[in-house]
N, C-alpha and C positions, 0 to 999 in steps of 0.2 A: 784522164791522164794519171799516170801513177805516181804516186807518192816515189821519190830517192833523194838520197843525203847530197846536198851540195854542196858545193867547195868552200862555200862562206862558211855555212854550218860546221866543215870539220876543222875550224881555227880552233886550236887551242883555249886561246885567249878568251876569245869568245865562249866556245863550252863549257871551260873555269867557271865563268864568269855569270853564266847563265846556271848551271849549276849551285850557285852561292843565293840564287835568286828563292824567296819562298814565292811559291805556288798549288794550286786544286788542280795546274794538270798534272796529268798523268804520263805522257812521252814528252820527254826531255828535249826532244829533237823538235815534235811540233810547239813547243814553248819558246825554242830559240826564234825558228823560223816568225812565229806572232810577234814575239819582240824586235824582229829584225822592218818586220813589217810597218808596226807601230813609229820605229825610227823612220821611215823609207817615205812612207804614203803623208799626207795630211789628209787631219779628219773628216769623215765621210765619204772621200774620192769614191765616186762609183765605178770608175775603170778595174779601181783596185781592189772592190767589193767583187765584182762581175767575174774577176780574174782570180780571186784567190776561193769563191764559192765551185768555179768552173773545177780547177785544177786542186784545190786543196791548198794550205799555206808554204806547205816544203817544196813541193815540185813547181809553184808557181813563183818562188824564189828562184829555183833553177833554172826556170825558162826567163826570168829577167837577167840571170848570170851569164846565158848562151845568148840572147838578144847582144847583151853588153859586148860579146865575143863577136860579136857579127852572123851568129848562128839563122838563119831565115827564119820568118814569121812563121811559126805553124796556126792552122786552123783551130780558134781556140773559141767554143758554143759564146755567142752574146758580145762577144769580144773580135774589134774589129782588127785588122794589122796596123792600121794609121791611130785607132787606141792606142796600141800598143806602143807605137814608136812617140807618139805625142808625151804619155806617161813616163816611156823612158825616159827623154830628155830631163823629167823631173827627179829621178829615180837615182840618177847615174850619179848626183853630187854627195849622195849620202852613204855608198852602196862600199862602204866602209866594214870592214873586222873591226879594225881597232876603235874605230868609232862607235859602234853599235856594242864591241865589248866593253867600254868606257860609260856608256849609259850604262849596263845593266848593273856595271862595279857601283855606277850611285846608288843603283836602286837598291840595290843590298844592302849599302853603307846606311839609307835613308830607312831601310827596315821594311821595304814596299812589299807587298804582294803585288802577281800579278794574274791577273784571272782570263783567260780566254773560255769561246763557246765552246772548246771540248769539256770543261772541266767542270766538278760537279757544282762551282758555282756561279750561276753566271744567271742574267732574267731572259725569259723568254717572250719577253715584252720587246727586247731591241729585233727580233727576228720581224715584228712590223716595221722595219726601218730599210728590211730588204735589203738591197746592193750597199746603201748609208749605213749600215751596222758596222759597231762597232769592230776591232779588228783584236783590241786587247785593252784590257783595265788595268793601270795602276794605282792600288788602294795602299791608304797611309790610314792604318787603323783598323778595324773589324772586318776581313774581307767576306765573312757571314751579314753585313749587313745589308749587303747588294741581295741577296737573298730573301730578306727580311721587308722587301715590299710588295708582298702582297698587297697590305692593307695601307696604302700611302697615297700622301698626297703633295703636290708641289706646291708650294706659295713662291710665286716672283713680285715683281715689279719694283720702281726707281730705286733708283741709289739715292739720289735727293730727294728722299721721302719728307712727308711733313710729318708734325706730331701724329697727325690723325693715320697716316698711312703706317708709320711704326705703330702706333698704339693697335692697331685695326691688325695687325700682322702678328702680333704678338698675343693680343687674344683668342686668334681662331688657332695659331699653331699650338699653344699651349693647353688651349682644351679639349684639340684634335689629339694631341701626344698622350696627355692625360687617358685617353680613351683606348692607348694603344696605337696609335696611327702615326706610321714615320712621317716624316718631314723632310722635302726634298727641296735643293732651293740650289743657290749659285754661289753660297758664302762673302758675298760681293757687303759695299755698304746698306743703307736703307732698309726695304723692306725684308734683302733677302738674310743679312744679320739678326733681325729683331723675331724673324720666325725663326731661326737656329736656337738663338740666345733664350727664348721661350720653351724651345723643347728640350733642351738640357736644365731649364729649370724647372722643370718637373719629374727632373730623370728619364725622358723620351729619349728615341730613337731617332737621331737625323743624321740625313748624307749631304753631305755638300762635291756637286759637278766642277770642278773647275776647269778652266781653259789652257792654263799650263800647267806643268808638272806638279805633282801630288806632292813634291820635297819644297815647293816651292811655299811663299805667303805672298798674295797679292789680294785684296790688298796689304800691305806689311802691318800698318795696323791692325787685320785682327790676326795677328799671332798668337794670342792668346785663345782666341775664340777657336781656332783652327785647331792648336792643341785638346781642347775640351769636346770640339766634334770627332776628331780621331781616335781619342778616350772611351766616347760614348757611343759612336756608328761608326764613319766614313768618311775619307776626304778621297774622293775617287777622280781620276785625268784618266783623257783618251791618248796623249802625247806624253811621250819617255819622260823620266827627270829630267828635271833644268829647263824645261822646254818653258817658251817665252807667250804670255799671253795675251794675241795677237786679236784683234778685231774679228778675222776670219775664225779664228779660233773659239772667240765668244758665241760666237752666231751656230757654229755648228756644237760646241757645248750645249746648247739650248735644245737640242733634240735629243738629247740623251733624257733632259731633265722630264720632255715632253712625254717620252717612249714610257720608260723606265716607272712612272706615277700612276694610279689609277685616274687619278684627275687632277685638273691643272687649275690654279687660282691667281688670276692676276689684282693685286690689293690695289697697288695704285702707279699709273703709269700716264704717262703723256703720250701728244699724239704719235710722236714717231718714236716711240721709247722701244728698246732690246727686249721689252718682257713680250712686248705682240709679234715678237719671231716666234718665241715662246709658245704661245696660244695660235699662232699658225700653225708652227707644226703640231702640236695637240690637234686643235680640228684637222688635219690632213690625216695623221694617223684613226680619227674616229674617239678619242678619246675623252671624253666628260671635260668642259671646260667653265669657268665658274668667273666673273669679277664681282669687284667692288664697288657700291657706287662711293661718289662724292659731292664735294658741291659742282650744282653746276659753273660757278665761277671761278673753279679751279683749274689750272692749266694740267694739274698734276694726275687729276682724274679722266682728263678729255679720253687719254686712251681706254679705259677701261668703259667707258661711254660708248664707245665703236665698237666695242665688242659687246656689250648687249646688243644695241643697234645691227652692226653689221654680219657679226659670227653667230648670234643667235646664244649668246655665253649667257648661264644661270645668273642672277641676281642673289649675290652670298651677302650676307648680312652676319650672321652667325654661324658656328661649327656645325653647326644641327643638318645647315644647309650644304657643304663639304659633304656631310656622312652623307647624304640625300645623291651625290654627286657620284661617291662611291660604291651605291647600290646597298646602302645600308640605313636606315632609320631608327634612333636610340635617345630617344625623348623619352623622358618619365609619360608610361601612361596616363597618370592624371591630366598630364599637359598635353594630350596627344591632338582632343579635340578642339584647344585654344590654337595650337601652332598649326594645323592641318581643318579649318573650321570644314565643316560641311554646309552648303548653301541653304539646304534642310534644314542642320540646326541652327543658324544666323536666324532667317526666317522666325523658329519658334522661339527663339529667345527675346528675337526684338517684339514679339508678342506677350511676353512675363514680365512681371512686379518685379522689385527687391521685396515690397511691403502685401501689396496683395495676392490673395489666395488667387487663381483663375481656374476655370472648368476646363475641361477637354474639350467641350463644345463652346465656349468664348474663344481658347488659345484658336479653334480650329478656323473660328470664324475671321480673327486676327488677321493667321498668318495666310487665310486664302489656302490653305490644304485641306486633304481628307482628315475623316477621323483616323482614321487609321495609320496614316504616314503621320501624326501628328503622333499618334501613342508610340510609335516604333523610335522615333525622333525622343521623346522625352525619355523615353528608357534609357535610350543609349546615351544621352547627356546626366542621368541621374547616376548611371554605372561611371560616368568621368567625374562624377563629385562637383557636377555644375549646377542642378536643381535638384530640388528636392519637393515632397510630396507629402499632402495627410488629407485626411478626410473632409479637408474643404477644398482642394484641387493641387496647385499645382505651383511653386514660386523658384525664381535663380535665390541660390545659395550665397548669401554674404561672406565677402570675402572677410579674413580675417589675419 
């Protein structure tokens, strides 16, 4: 179907309005139409995925303009007529000029960019989201940061974090940032504060997803935090300014958080907690997913327990363990063979002194190995600065 101007589009008001808007795209017309979408649809609707990848976002404004008119259903790939007329219904209360130019005047007023997939910034991580992708971003802050995750990772989980689940949240995202590595989270209280707050204190890079509008603070308390992530990355919405954040709205926020990260880290979450939507959609997308343990007598950890258990999710302990996640490993080589042991060198170590010399042929008899796998082994533990050697055989190196 072809791309033409519709009659929404040529409001004045509206193209004032949208005009005043900063933006990465490039046709002014398909900006409007994205914005108008963003207003229309709620986030993820697949009708509205289905329909605007079918037809494109202008002309499939047009054909909701002409459905509005009474125009017949046309034959539209993937998209049923009773889609069509079902999504109307939803369509029809929003399908507003002045309304839709009324957002974009906040969004200017609020200083928002907004970013759709034509334009040169946008991930190409939400196109695994298929028909749920995204329709338009409005960022409040570095619209370069959306950009800037390649090398990212998500930490969620409670809002009613314990010490240990802030403390635990706060060390891996500050030494993951420290490393270069964004920080993606939900800006919310608990855990998904304390990995924000950790990466701007180390001058890292973090985005915070949130559920309503990007001019918005919720929660209102961290207003200040919100300002200092805008400062230093991203406060990015899938819904216009002012927009209200709504339960549905959380839930489908959580897939951007899941897309958009190389991997996803649940710290600490209960059984039916919002952060295992979170790690849903991560494992549905394919994507590296990581928890935390905790006690087992905590309610606050059960969730993250079902997901080693059930999701088959990494066991993160440390940052070391994230990079591992991310398809990266950046441990001090000296430490490489303590954090990473080999079962070979376990074996010939439990076979060595602090204090005595051993032979090659004692260590070998020890550890039940060849000579051979027994020489290759202590090489490569003496090049980790783990034992050492002289002319009476062979001992582990005192720590000091």
């Amino acid at each position: 179907m072809n791309e033409s101007t519709t009659g929404l589009l040529t409001d004045p008001a509206l193209r004032r309005a949208v005009d005043r808007l900063a933006s990465a795209a490039d046709d002014p017309e398909i900006l409007a139409a994205r914005v108008a979408w963003s207003a229309l649809a709620e986030p993820g609707e697949g009708v509205t995925g289905r329909l605007v990848t079918a037809c494109g976002p202008v002309a499939a404004l047009q054909l909701v303009e002409d459905l509005a008119a009474g125009v017949p259903v046309p034959d539209i790939p993937g998209v049923t007529a009773r889609d069509l007329q079902t999504a109307l219904k939803r369509w029809l209360p929003r399908l507003d000029a002045r309304m839709i130019a009324g957002l974009a005047e906040a969004g200017a007023r609020a200083r928002l960019t907004v970013l759709t997939p034509e334009g040169r910034i946008w991930s190409e991580r939400f196109d695994d989201l298929g028909e749920h992708a995204p329709l338009a971003l409005w960022v409040r802050g570095d619209p370069e940061a959306l950009g800037g995750l390649g090398r990212s990772a998500s930490l969620v989980g409670a809002r009613a974090a314990t010490p240990y689940g802030e403390h635990v949240s706060g060390m891996l995202a500050g030494e993951l940032a420290a490393q270069g590595v964004a920080i993606v989270s939900g800006g919310a209280y608990g855990v998904d504060g304390a990995a924000h707050r950790a990466a701007l204190g180390v001058e890292g890079r973090t985005v915070a997803f949130v559920a309503g509008g990007a001019d918005r603070v919720y929660p209102a308390a961290h207003a200040h935090l919100f300002a200092r992530i805008a400062e230093h990355g991203a406060v990015i919405a899938e819904v216009p300014p002012g927009g209200t954040p709504t339960k549905w709205r959380f839930l489908q926020r959580n897939r951007l958080i899941a897309a958009v990260s190389a991997a996803t880290v649940v710290v600490e979450a209960g059984w039916r907690s919002g952060s295992l939507n979170t790690a849903g959609h991560a494992a549905a997308l394919g994507r590296p997913l990581g928890a935390v343990p905790g006690s087992v007598t905590s309610a606050t950890s059960e969730g993250c327990h079902r997901l080693m258990r059930e999701f088959d999710a990494t066991c993160v302990t440390r940052a070391a363990d994230v990079l591992e996640l991310i398809g990266e490993w950046d441990a001090p080589a000296e430490h490489r063979g303590e954090d990473r042991p080999r079962p070979e060198a376990i074996r010939v170590l439990d076979a060595l002194g602090l204090r005595v010399w051993r032979t090659l042929d004692d260590i070998a008899r020890r550890a039940g190995m060849s000579l051979a796998e027994v020489q290759a082994e202590l090489g490569l533990l003496e090049l980790d600065g783990r034992v050492e050697s002289s002319i009476d055989g062979w001992r582990i190196v005192r720590a000091t």
